[in-house]
Backbone as ProteinMPNN parsed JSONL, in Angstrom:
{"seq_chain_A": "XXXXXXXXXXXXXXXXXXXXXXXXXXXXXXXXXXXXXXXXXXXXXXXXXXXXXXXXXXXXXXXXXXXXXXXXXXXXXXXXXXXXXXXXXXXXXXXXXXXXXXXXXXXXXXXXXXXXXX", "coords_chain_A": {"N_chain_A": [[-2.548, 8.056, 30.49], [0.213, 8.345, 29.17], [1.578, 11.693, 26.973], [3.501, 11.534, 23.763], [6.753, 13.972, 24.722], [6.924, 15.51, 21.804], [4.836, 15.48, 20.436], [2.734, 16.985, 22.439], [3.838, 19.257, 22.833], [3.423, 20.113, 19.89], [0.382, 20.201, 20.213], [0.157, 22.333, 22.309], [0.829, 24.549, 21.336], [-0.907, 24.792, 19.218], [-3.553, 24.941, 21.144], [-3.216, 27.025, 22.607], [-4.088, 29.67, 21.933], [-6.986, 29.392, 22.065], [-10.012, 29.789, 23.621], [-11.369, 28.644, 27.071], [-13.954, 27.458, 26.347], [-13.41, 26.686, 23.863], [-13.406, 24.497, 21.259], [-10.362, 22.301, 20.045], [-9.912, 20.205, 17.743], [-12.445, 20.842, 15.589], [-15.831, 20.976, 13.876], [-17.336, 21.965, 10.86], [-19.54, 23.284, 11.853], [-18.079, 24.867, 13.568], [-18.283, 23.451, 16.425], [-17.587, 20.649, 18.544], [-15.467, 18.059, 16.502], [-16.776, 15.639, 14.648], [-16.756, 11.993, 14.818], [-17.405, 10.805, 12.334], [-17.875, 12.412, 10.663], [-15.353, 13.452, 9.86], [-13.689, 10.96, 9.501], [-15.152, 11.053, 6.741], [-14.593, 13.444, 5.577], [-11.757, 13.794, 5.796], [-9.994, 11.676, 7.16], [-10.494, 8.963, 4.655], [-10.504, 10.661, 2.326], [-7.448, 11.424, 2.21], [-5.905, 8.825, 3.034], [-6.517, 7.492, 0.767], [-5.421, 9.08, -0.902], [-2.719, 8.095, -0.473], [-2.645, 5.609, -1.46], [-3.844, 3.467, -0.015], [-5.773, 1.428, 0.099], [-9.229, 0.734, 1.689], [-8.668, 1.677, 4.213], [-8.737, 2.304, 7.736], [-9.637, 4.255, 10.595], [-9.312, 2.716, 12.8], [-7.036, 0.888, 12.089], [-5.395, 2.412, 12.803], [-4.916, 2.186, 15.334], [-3.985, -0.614, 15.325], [-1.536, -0.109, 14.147], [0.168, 1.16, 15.301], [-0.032, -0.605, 17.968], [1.939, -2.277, 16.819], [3.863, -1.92, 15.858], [5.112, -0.369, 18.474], [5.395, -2.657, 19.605], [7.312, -4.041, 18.081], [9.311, -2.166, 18.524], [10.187, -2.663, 20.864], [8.895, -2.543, 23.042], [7.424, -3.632, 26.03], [4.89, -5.861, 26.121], [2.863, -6.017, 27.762], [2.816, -3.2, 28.874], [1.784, -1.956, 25.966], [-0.131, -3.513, 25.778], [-1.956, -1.846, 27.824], [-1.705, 1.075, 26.792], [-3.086, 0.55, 25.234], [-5.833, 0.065, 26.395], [-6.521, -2.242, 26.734], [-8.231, -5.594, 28.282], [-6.255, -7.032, 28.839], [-2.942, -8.533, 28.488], [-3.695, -11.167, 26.262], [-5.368, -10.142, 24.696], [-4.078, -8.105, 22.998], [-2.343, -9.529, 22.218], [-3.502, -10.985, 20.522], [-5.023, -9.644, 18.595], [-3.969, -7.086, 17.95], [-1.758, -7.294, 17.285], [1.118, -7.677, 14.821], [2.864, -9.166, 12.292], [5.936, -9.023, 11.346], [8.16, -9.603, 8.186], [10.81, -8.836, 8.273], [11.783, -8.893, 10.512], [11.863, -11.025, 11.61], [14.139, -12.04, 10.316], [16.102, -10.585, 11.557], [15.926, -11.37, 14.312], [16.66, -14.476, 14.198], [19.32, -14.045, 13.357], [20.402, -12.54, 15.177], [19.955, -14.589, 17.081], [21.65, -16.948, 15.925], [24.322, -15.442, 16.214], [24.606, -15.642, 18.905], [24.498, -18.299, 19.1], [26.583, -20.307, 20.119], [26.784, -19.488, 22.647], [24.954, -21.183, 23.94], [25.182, -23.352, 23.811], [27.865, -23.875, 25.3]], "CA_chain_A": [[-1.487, 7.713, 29.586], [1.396, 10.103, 28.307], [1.104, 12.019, 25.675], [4.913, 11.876, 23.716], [6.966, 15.595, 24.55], [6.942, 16.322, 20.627], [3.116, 15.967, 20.326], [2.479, 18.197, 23.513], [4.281, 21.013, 22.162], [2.578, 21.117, 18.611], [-0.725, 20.572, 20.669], [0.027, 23.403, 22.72], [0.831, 25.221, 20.139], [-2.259, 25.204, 18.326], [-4.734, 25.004, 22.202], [-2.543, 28.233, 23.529], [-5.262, 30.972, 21.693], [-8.468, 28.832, 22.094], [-10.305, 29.99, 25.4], [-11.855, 27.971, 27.929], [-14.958, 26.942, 25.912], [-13.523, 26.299, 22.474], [-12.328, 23.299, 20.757], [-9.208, 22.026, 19.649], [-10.541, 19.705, 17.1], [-13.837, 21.218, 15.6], [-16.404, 20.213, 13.058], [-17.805, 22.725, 10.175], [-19.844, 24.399, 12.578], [-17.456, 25.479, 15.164], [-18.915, 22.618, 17.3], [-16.7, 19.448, 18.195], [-15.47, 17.526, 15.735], [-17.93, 14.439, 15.059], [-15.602, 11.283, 14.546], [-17.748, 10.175, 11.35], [-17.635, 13.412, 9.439], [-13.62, 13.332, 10.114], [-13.608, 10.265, 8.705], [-15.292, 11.088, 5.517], [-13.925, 14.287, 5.14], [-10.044, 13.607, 5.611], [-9.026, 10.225, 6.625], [-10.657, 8.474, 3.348], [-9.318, 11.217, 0.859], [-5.664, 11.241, 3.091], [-5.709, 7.706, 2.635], [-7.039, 7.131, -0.443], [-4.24, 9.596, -1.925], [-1.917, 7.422, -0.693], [-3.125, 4.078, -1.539], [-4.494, 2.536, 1.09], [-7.742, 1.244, 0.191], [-9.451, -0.416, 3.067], [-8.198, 2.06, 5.606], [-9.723, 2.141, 8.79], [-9.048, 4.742, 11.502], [-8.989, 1.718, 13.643], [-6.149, 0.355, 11.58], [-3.781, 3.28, 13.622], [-4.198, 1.593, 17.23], [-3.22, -2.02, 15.409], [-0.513, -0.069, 13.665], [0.711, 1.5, 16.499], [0.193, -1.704, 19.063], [2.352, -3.662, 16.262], [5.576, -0.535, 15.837], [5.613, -0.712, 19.948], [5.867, -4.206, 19.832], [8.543, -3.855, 16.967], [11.156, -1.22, 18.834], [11.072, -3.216, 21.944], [8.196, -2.467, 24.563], [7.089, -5.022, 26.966], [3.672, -5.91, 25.983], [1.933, -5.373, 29.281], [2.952, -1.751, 28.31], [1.429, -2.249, 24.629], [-1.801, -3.541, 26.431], [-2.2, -0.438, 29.085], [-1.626, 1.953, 26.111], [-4.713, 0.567, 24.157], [-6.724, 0.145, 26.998], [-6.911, -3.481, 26.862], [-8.159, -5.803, 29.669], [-5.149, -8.244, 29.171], [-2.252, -8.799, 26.979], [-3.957, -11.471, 25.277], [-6.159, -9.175, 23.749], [-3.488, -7.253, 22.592], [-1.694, -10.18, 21.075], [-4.786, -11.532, 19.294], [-5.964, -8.453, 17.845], [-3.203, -6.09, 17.635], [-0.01, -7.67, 17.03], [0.937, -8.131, 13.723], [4.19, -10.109, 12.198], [7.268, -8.496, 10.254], [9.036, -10.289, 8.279], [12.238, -8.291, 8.498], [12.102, -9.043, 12.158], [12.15, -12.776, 11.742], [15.657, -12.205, 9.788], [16.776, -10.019, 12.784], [15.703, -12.817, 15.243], [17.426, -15.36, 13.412], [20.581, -13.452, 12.965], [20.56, -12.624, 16.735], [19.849, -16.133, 17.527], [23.205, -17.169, 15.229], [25.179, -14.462, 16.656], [24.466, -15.971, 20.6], [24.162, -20.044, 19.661], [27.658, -21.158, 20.776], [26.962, -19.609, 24.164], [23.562, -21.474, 24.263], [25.973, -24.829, 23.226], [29.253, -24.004, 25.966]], "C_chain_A": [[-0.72, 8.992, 29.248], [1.6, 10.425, 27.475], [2.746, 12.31, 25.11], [4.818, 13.721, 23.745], [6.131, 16.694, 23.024], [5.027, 17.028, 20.238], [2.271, 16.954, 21.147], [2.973, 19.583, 23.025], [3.603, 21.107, 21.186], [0.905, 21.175, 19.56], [-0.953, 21.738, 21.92], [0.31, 24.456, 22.292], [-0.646, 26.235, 19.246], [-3.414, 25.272, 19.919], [-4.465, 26.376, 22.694], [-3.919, 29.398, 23.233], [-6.454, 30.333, 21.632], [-9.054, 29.26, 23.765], [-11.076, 28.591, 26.337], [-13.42, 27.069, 27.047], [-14.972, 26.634, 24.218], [-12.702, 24.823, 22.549], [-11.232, 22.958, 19.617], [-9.15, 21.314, 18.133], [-11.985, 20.014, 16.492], [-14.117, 20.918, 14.06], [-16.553, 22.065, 11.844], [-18.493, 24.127, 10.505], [-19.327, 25.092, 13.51], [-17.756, 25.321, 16.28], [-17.04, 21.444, 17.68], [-16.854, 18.796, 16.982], [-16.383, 16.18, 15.869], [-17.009, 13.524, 14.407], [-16.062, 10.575, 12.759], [-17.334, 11.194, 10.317], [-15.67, 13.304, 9.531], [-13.056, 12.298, 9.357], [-13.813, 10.482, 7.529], [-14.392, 12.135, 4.914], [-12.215, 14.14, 4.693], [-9.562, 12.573, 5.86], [-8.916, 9.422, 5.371], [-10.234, 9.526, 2.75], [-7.577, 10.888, 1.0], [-5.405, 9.857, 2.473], [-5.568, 6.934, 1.127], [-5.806, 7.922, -1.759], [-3.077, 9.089, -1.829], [-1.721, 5.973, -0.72], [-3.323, 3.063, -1.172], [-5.415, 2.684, 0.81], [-7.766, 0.328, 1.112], [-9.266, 0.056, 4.022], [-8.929, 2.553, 6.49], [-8.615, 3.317, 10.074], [-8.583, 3.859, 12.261], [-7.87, 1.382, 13.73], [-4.876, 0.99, 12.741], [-3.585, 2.381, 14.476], [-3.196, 0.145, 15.989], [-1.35, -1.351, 14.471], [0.462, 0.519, 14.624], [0.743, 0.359, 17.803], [1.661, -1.962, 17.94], [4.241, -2.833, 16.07], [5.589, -0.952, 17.196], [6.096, -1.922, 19.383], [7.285, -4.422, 19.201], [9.561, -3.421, 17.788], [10.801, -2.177, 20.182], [10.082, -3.292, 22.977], [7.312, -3.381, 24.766], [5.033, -4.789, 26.321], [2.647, -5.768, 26.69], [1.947, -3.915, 28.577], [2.041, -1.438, 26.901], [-0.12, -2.295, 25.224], [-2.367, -2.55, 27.059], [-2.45, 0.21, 28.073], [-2.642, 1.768, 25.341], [-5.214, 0.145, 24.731], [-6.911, -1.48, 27.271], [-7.102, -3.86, 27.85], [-7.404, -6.623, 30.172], [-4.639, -8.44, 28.103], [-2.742, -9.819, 26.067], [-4.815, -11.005, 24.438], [-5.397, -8.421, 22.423], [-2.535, -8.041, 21.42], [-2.441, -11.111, 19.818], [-5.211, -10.809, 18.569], [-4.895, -7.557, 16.933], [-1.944, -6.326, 16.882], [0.27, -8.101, 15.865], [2.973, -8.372, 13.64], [5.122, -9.151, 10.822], [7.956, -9.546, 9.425], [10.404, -10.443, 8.436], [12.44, -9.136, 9.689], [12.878, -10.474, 12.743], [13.679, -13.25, 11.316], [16.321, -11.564, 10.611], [17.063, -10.961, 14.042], [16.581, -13.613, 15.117], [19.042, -15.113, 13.017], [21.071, -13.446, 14.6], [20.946, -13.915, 17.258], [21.276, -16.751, 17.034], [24.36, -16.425, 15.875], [25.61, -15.226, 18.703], [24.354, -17.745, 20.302], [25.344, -20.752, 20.204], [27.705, -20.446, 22.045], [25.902, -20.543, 24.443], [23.98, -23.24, 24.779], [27.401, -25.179, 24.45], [28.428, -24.855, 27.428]], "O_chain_A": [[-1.006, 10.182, 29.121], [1.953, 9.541, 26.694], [3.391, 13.143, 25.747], [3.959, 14.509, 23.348], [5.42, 17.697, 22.96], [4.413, 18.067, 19.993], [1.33, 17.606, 20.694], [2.426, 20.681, 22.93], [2.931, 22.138, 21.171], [0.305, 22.249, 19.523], [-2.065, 21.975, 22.392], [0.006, 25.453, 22.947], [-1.056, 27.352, 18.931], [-4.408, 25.9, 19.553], [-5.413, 26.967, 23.21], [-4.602, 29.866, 24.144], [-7.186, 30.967, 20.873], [-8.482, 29.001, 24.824], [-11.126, 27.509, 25.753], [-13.693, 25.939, 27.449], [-15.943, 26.429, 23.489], [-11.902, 24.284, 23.314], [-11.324, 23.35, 18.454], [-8.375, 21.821, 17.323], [-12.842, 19.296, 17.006], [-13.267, 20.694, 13.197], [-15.921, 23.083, 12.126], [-18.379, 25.269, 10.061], [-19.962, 25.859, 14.234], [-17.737, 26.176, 17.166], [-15.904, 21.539, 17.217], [-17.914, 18.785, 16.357], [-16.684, 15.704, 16.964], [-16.378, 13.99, 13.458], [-15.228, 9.978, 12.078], [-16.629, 10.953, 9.337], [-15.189, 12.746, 8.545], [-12.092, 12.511, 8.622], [-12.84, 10.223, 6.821], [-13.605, 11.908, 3.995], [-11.667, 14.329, 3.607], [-8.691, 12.16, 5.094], [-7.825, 9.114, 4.891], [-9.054, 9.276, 2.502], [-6.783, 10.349, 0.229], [-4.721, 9.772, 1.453], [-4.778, 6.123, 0.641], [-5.48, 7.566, -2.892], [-2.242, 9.322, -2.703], [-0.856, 5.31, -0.148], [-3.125, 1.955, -1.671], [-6.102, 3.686, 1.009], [-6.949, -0.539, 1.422], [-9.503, -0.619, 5.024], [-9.846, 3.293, 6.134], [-7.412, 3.241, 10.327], [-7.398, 3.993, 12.565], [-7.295, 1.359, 14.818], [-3.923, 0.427, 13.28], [-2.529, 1.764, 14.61], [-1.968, 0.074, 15.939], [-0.341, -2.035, 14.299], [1.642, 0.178, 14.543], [1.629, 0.541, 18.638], [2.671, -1.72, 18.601], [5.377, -3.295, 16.177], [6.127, -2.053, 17.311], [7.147, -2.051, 18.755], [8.229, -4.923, 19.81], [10.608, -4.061, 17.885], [11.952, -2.426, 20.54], [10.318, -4.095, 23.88], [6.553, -3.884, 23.937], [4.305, -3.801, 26.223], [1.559, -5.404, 26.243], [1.071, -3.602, 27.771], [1.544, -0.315, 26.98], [-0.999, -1.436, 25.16], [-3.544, -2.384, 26.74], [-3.676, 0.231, 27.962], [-3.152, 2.716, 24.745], [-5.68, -0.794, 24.086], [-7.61, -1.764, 28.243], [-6.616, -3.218, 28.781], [-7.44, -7.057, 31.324], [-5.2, -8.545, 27.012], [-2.355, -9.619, 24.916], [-4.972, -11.575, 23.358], [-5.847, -8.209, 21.297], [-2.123, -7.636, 20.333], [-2.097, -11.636, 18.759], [-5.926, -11.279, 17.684], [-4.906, -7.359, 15.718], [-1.339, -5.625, 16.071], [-0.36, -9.13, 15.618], [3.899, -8.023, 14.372], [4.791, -8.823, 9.682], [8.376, -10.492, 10.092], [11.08, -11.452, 8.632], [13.286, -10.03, 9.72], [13.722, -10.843, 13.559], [14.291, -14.257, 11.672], [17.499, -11.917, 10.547], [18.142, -11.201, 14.584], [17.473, -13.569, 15.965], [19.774, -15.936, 12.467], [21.916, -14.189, 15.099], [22.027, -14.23, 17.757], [22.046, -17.043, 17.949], [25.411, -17.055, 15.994], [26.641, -15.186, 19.374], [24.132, -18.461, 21.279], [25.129, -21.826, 20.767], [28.707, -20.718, 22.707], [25.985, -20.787, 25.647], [23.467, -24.007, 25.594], [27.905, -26.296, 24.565], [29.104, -25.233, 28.384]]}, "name": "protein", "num_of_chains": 1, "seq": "XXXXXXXXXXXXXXXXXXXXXXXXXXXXXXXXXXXXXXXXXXXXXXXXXXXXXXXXXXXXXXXXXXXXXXXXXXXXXXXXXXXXXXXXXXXXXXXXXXXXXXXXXXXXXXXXXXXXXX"}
């Protein structure tokens, strides 16, 4: 998968002075980071200071499947990018509903019904 430009540059940024046997991400001890302590340490406070209770690292992929889906990209694409083994995975799990969107839809739809009608 491809990692966007912007994010490649700050992560080469910060990997450029690490040598061959360090990590990028590291824990307390100057080990890898361990995904639980990461959690306790900074997602729950991060979160928690901005008032999301309930938040789940997890939460990113479905918030990130559900933005793709939002600006426009084909859902096959949506599925690949979170590994899935088929878009209905992706639309059962991931996909979540706007309601803005539905007034965008609906506006669209009005905007195009007398060609739908000629």
């Amino acid at each position: 998968m491809r990692i966007p430009p912007r994010l490649v540059q700050e992560l080469t940024t910060l990997w450029e002075p690490i040598d061959d046997e360090g990590y990028l991400f590291v824990g307390t001890k100057g080990g890898p980071l361990n995904a639980d302590f990461f959690r306790k340490k900074w997602f729950r406070p991060a979160a928690q200071r901005l008032g999301l209770t309930g938040a789940t690292v997890h939460m990113l992929r479905h918030t990130c499947a559900s933005l793709l889906i939002r600006i426009g990209t084909p859902i096959t694409t949506v599925s690949a990018i979170l590994g899935h083994s088929g878009v209905e995975i992706t639309l059962k799990t991931s996909a979540h509903f706007y309601v803005e969107d539905s007034f965008a839809a609906m506006a669209k739809l009005s905007d195009h019904i007398d060609s739908f009608t000629e």
